[in-house]
C-alpha positions, -999 to 999 in steps of 0.1 A, spaced: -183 -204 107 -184 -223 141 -163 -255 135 -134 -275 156 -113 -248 152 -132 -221 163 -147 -241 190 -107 -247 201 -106 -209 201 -135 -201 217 -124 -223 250 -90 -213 249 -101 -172 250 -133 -182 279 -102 -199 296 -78 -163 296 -103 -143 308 -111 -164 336 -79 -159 349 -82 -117 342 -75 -110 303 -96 -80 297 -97 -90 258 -83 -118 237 -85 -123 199 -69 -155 178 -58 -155 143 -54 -188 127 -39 -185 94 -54 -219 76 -34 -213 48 -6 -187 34 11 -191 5 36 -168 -13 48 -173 -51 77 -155 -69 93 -162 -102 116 -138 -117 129 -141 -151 166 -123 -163 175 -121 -200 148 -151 -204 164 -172 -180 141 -181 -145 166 -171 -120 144 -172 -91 114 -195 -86 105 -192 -45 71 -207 -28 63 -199 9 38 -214 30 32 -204 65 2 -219 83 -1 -206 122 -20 -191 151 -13 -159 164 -28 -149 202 -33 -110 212 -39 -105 248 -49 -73 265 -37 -76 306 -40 -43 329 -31 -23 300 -3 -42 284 0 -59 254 8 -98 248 15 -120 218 30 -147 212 27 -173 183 28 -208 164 26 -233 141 25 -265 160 -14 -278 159 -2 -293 196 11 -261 211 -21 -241 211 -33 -241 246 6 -228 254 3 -202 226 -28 -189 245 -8 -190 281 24 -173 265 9 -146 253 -11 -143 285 23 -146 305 36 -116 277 8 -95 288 14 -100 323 50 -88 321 44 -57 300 17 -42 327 44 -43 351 63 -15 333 34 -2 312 36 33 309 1 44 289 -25 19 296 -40 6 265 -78 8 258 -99 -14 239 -132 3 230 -162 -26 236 -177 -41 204 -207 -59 201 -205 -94 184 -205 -97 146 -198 -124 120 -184 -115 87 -167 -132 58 -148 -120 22 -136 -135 -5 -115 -115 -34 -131 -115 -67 -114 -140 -84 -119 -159 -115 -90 -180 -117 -65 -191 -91 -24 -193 -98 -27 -226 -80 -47 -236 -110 -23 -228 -132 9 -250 -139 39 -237 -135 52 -246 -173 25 -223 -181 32 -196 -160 71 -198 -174 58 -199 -207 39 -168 -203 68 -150 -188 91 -162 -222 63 -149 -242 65 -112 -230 106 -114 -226 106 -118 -265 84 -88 -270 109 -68 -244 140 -76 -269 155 -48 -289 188 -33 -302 187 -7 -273 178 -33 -248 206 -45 -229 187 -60 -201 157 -74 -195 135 -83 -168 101 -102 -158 86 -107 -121 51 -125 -114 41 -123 -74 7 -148 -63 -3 -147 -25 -35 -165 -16 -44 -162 24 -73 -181 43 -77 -163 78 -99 -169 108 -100 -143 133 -120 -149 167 -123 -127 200 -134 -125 233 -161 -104 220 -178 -129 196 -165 -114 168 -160 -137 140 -147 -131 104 -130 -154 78 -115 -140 50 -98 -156 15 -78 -136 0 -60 -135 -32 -30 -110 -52 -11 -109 -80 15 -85 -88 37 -85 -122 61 -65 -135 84 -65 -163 117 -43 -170 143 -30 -198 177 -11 -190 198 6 -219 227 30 -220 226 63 -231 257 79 -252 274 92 -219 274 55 -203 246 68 -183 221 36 -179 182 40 -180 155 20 -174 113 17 -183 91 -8 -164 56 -20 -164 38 -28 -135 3 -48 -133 -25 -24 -125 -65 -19 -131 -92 3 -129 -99 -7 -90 -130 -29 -104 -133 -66 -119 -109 -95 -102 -80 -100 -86 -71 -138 -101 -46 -148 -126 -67 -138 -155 -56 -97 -146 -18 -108 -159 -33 -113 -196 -54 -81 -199 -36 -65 -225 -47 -31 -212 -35 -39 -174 1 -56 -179 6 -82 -209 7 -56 -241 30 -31 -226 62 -40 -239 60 -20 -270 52 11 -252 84 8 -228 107 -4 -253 97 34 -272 100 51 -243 135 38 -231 145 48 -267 134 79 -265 148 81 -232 183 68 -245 188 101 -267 170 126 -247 185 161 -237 190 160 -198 160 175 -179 170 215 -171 167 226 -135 143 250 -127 103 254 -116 74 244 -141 40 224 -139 48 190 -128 16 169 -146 16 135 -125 3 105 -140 -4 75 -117 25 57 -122 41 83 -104 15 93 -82 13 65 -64 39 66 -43 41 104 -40 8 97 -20 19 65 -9 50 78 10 35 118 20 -2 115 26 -7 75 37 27 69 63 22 104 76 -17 101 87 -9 62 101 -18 73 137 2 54 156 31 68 136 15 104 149 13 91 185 48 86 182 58 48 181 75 46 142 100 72 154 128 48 162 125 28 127 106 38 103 103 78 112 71 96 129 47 123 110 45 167 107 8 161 116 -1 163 151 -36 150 169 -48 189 168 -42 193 130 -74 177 123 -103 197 110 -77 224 107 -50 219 88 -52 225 52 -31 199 35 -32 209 0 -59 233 -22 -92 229 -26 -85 200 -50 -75 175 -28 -97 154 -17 -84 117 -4 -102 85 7 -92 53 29 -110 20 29 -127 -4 3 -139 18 -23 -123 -3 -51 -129 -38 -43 -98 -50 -72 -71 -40 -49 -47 -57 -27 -57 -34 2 -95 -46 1 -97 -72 21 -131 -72 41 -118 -66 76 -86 -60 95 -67 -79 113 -85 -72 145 -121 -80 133 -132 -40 120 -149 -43 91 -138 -21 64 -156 13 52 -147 40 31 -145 72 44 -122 107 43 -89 112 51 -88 147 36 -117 166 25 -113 195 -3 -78 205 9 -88 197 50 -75 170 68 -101 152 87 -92 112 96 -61 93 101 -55 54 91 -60 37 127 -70 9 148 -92 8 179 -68 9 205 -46 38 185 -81 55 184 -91 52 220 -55 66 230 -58 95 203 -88 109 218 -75 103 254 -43 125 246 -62 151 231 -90 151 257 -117 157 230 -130 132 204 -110 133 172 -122 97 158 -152 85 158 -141 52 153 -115 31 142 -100 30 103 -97 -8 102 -61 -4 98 -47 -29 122 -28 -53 98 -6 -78 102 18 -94 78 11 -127 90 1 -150 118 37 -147 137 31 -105 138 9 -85 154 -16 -65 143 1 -23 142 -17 6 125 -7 -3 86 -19 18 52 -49 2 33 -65 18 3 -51 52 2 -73 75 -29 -77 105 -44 -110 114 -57 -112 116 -95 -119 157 -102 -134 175 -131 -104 189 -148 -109 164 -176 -85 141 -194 -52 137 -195 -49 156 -233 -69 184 -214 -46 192 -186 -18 189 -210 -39 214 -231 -40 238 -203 -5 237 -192 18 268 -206 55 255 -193 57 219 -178 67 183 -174 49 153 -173 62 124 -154 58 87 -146 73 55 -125 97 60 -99 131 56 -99 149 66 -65 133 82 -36 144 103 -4 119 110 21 119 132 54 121 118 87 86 130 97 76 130 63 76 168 57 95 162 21 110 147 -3 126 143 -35 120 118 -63 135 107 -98 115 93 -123 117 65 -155 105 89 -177 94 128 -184 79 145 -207 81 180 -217 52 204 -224 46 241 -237 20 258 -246 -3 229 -244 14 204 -262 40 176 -257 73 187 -273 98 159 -264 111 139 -241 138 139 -213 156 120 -192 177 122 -154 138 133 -150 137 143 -108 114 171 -85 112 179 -50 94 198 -25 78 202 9 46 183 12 21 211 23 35 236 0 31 207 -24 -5 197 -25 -13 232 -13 1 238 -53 -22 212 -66 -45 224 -95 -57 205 -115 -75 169 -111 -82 140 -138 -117 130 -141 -126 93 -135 -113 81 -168 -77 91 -158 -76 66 -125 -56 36 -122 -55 17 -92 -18 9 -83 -5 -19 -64 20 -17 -37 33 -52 -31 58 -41 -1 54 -17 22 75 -21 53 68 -13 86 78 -19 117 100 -36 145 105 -62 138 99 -51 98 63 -65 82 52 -62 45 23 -56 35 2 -54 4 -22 -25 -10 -35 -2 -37 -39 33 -43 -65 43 -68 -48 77 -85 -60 98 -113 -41 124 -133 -27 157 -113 -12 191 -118 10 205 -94 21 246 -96 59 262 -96 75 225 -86 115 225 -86 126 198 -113 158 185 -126 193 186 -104 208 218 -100 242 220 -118 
């Protein structure tokens, strides 16, 4: 990988620590490029491209932070001495000294599987594709309609003053089509589609015309938003809430992935974004949910937008446990958060870091971020045999609103669409569909688990975090579940 660049790098991060940087890394972002186009009623009403080439500098001074940022090819060498000046100024009022752990030199590079890139693609026949499914979305009942399509592609170069090397190109796509209708009460509804897969195969343009994964749903939506349309309203009271992943997504997106980000546990998301229940001596102790649950961070599923190689400080990526039947056991973390975790506790907790410092582009630094959040498939069969087994419940999909606690210790949710069961079989459907609960009593109530034919790997194409706020991308690979005694529908 060693070229002008990274020779410009390498002299630049020898020159810092000759005058006392205890670590410095570079990220050059070669080339970022964002995409949207957004159709309404068959009409482009949005058609957006972003490109942001730039360096980003991290420098570690006395136990401060420093970073600073650019995108002028000329204004490297005072990039370097900015953040170095950053760094400086922080150790003067640092409270906690920040630890890097040592790392041995490595070189590694990753490429998404792709097959065909959006760039290769013109845009008449990206619009035309988009038409195509808005005149499968039109019915009588349809009084809306609407059609997103999301490309990234990202070429990054990381170096640091270990002689750790990585370059990574990565690509994502994310679509998503939508229908709204009003129900006899003016009440309106909507059913939407999002692009998903099985976590395997590629991540190029070629996903958006699987029929399975995005471009056949329409059909399926417009029935349900019918059905939904004139649908009794959902009764309140407690029953078997069967998740599919639709749903489930963000239900372990927003209570088991933001709560086990460590830094938010060590207390630094409090201010924005909210902090977490767990504390650094609930793990190996607590018991997060039944013996059911068992969840997994990292690269397991290399089709997802949270697979990308390495992080954003040079750890490569591995899969490993963040739960373990029921027991929690690892947090989503970086190597400094790690090092500070273990300091605070005065034992070893990690091992290592999660590979979880991401950043959102070359003008943010790296913080503790969600990757691949997944729960293991189980051996509660299919989908028909969990609904077989369930004597009063509800089956739900695709959120629709959301409130979660401050620290993450509930929530509540309303959902596109529901499903009622008894005595094993589906009996009709519902709508104003919603559950809540508190998220130990929650998982601790989990019984049942989808076997390996139930996953989908879900894409999340903007979770914020942060001050100031940063996007990211990532997946969560989710099969079917069964939760106990759940409170659904809205008290009258």
């Amino acid at each position: 990988m060693k070229n002008e660049k990274s020779q410009i790098l390498q002299e630049q991060i020898e020159r810092l620590a000759k005058l006392g940087a205890d670590y410095v890394d570079a990220r050059i972002y070669q080339f970022d490029s964002y995409e949207t186009l957004r159709m309404f009623n068959g009409v482009l009403d949005e058609s957006t491209a972003l490109l942001e080439p730039g360096l980003g500098v991290r420098v570690l001074y006395k136990g401060a932070w420093g970073f600073a940022a650019t995108s002028g090819k000329a204004e490297i060498e005072k990039c370097f001495d900015r953040a170095l000046q950053n760094a400086r100024a922080a150790s003067e009022i640092v409270g906690l000294p920040i630890e890097m752990p040592k790392e041995d030199a490595c070189s590694h590079t990753y490429k998404s599987p792709v097959e065909r890139k959006y760039s290769d693609v013109s845009f008449s026949d990206k619009v035309a594709f988009m038409s195509d499914i808005d005149e499968k979305l039109k019915a009588s009942h349809v009084k809306q309609r609407m059609m997103q399509l999301i490309f990234q592609e990202m070429n990054i170069y990381f170096l640091n003053s270990e002689g750790k090397e990585t370059s990574r190109n990565l690509f994502n796509v994310f679509g998503k089509m939508g229908i709204f209708g009003i129900d006899s009460d003016g009440g309106s509804h909507r059913r939407t589609a999002d692009l998903y897969s099985n976590g395997y195969g590629t991540r190029g343009y070629e996903m958006l015309a699987n029929p399975e994964l995005f471009a056949n749903h329409a059909e399926r939506i417009k029935k349900e938003l019918s059905e939904t349309l004139v649908a009794p309203k959902l009764e309140y009271g407690k029953r078997s809430l069967i998740m599919l992943p639709g749903q489930g997504f963000l239900q372990v997106h927003e209570t088991i992935g933001h709560p086990l980000e460590l830094d938010r546990i060590l207390g630094y998301e409090l201010s924005f974004a909210g902090g977490s229940f767990v504390k650094l001596d609930s793990f190996g102790k607590l018991r997060y949910g039944s013996d059911k649950l068992s969840v997994s961070a990292g690269c397991a599923y290399p089709n997802s937008p949270g697979t990308t190689g390495c992080d954003d400080e040079g750890t490569e990526q591995r899969t490993y446990l963040l739960i373990d039947k029921g027991i929690l056991v690892n947090a989503l973390s970086s190597r400094s958060s790690v090092c500070e975790a273990n300091r605070k506790a005065g034992r070893t907790i990690f091992d290592a870091s999660g590979a979880s410092a991401r950043s959102t582009s070359f003008y943010r630094p790296p913080i503790d971020r969600m990757t691949n959040v997944n729960v293991l498939p189980g051996n509660d069969g299919t989908l028909a045999d969990i609904i077989a087994n369930t004597e009063n419940g509800i089956i739900l999909d695709t959120p629709l609103s959301w409130s979660i606690g401050s620290n993450r210790e509930h929530f509540h949710f309303g959902c596109e669409y529901g499903q009622i069961v008894k005595d094993g079989k589906i009996t009709g459907t519902v709508k104003n569909t919603s559950y809540q609960g508190h998220t130990l009593d929650f998982y601790n109530s989990l019984s049942a688990v989808g076997n390996e034919s139930t996953l989908e790997l879900r894409q999340v194409e903007n979770c914020g975090k942060g001050e100031p706020n940063q996007v990211l991308e990532l997946g969560h690979g989710i099969p079917v579940m069964k939760f106990e005694n759940v409170i659904t529908g809205e008290r009258k």
